[in-house]
N, C-alpha and C positions, 0 to 999 in steps of 0.2 A: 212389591205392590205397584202396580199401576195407579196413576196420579193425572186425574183428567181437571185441564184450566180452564178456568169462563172466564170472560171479562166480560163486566157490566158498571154503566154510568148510573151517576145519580139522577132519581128518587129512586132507591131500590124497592122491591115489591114486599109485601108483608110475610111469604111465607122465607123468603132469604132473611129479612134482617130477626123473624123469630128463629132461622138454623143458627144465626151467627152470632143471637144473642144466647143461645143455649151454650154455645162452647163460651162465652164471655162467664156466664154463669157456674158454668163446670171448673174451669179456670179456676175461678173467686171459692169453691167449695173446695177442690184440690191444696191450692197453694195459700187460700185466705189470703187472695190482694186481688182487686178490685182494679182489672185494667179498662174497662171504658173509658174514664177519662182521657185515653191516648185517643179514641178512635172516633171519637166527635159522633156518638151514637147518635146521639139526639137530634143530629142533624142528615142522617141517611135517607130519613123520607122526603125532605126538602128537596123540591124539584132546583131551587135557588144555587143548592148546593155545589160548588165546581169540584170535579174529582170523579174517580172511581174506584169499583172493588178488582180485586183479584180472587179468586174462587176455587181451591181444589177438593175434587169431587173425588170418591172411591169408586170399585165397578157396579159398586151396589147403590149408588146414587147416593154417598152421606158427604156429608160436608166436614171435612177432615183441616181446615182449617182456611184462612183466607189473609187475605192483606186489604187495608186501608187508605187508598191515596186521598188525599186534600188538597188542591188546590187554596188555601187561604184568601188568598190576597189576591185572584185573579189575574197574574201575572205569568203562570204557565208554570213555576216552581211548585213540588208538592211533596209534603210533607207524608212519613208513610206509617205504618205500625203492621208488623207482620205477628199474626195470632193462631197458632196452632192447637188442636184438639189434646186435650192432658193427655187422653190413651193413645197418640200416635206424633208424640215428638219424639226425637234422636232418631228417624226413618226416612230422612232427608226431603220430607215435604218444605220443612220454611226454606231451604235454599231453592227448590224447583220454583216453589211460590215469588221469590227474590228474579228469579228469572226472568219469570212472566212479567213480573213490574219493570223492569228494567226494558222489557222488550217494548211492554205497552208504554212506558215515559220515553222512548223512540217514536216509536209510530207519532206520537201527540208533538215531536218535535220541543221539547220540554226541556223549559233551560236552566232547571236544577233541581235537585233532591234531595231530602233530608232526612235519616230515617230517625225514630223517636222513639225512648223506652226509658222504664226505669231505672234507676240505678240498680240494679242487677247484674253481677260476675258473668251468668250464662248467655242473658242476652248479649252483653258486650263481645262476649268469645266470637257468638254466632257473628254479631252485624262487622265483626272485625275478616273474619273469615271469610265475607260477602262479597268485601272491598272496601270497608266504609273504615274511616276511623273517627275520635270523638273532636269536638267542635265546641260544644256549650252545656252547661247544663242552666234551668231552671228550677226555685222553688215554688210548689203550689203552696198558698198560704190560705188559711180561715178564718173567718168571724164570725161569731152571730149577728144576725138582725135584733135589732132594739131601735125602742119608741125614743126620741129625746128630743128635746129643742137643737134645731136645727142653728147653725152659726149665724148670725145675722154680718159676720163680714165677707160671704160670698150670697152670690144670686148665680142660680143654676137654670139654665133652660132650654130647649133641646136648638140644635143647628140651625142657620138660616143660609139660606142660597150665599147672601152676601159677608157670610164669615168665613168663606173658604180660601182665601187668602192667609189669613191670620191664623187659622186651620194648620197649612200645610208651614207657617211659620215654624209654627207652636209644636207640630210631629218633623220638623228636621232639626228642631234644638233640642225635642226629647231623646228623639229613637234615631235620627240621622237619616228618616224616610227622604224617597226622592217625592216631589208633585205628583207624579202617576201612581204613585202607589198611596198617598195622602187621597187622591181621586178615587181610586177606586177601594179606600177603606170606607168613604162618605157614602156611596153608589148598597156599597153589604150591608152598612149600618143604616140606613136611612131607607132600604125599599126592602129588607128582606124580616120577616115576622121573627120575633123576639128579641130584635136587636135595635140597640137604640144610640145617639149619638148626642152626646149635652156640649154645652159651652158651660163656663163658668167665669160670672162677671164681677169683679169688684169695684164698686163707686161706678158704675156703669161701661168698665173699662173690661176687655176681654183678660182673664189673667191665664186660663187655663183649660183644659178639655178631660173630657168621661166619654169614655162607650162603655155597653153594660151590653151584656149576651145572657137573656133569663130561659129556664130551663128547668127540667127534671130536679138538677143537683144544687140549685139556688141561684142567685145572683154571680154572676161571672164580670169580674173588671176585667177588661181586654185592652185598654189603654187609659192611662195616666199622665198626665203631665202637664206641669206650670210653669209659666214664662221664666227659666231662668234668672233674670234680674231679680226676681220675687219670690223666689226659694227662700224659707229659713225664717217666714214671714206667716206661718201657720196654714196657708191658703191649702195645702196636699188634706193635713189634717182635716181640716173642714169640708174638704169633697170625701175621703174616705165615712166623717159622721152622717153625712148626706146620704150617700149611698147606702147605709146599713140603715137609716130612719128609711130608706125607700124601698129596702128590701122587706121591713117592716109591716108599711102598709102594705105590701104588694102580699101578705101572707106568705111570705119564703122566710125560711130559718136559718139563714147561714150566707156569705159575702164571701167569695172565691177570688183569687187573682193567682199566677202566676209572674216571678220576677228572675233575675239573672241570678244566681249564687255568690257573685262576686258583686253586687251593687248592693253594699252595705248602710250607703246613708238610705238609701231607698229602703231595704231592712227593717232598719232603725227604725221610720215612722212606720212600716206598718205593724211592727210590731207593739208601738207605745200607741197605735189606734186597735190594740188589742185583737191583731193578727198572729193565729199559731200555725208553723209549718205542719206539713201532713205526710209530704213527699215530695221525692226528688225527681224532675223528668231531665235524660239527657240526650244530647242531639247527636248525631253524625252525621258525616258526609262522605262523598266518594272520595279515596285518594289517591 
């Protein structure tokens, strides 16, 4: 078979992300799992959005599968998800596909890549095969939205110019971020639509931070975390009841996060704020 590539940047055009949402959907009736979550659909029409696709086409013009790069963080690293047609895998499209990406994270001068999939024996074989070997995994976890009294020992309110110090304090004692990349998490969450960026104050004093990514699949927590000294001190708990009273009003049914599989006290409270695992995503990298 002949195997024709495209590459195209974001916002992709309606009648691409309805061929690519078709093979998402084929996927999900074939195998019953549900891979958009890897491939940040919801964010393909956003022009905001940093990354591109990869594209391979048959001679008869059908769309036989594609790849997904993301850009996250603005930083030139990008994150990927390669998704092949049910009726034309084991025909060595995902490695041609692998190809193109590799070639196109060249040209962009791109200083790192991460490929991403479920815990899956096959995918693993494949991305092993590629070059990539495994790195990290995380769990997605759930909750429903519910009405309740909100904790009166935090006050929550969205970012201001002059918290961006205490900002990138508070994401290099959580996650180990550098400043530029605490910068340009502020820059995604504060100018691009659906995304939002809180502080979190107690007694008037900064304790802790929320970003929230809303969408299709409900509320998304996309970063977490409290000053250290002030851990164990309830303040986690009380941003996690905030967020699902605000998923609440917001008319969304359900509170998303992903965490590391090995950050167990982190776990702990989301699960005692009545977070259930759903699935596994794990990471690779080149080796």
């Amino acid at each position: 078979m002949n195997i024709y590539l495209m590459k195209a940047s974001f916002p992709m055009d309606e009648l691409t992300i309805k061929e690519m949402m078709d093979i998402i959907q084929k996927t999900k009736e074939q195998y019953h799992q549900d891979i958009s979550p890897l491939t940040n659909c919801n964010d393909w029409g956003n022009y905001k959005n940093i990354g591109f696709v990869i594209l391979a086409y048959s001679e008869e013009d059908q769309l036989l599968g594609f790849i997904v790069a993301n850009d996250l963080f603005g930083l030139n690293t990008y994150e990927w998800t390669v998704v092949v047609h049910p009726e034309y895998r084991r025909m060595g499209i995902g490695r041609v596909l692998v190809d193109g990406l590799k070639n196109a994270l060249n040209e962009r001068g791109a200083t790192g890549d991460m490929a991403v999939s479920f815990a899956d024996e096959v995918g693993h074989q494949f991305l092993h095969q590629q070059g990539y070997e495994y790195n990290s995994s995380e769990a997605t976890l759930q909750a429903p939205s519910e009405k309740s009294e909100v904790s009166n020992l935090i006050h929550v309110r969205f970012f201001k110019e002059e918290d961006k110090n205490k900002l990138i304090q508070l994401m290099h004692d959580g996650f180990g971020d550098l400043p530029e990349e605490t910068e340009e998490l502020i820059s995604l969450n504060t100018t691009t639509k659906g995304r939002s960026l809180y502080m979190v104050e107690r007694n008037q004093e900064i304790v802790g931070t929320v970003s929230l990514v809303e969408n299709e699949t409900g509320i998304w927590i996309t970063a977490l975390t409290v000053d250290p000294i002030l851990r164990g001190q309830g303040i986690g708990s009380s941003i996690l009841q905030w967020v699902k009273n605000y998923a609440y009003t917001s008319d969304q049914y359900k509170v998303l996060l992903e965490v590391e599989i090995d950050n167990n006290s982190a776990i702990s409270v989301y699960k005692k704020a009545g977070f259930t695992p759903i699935n596994q995503i794990d990471y690779f990298v080149r080796a």
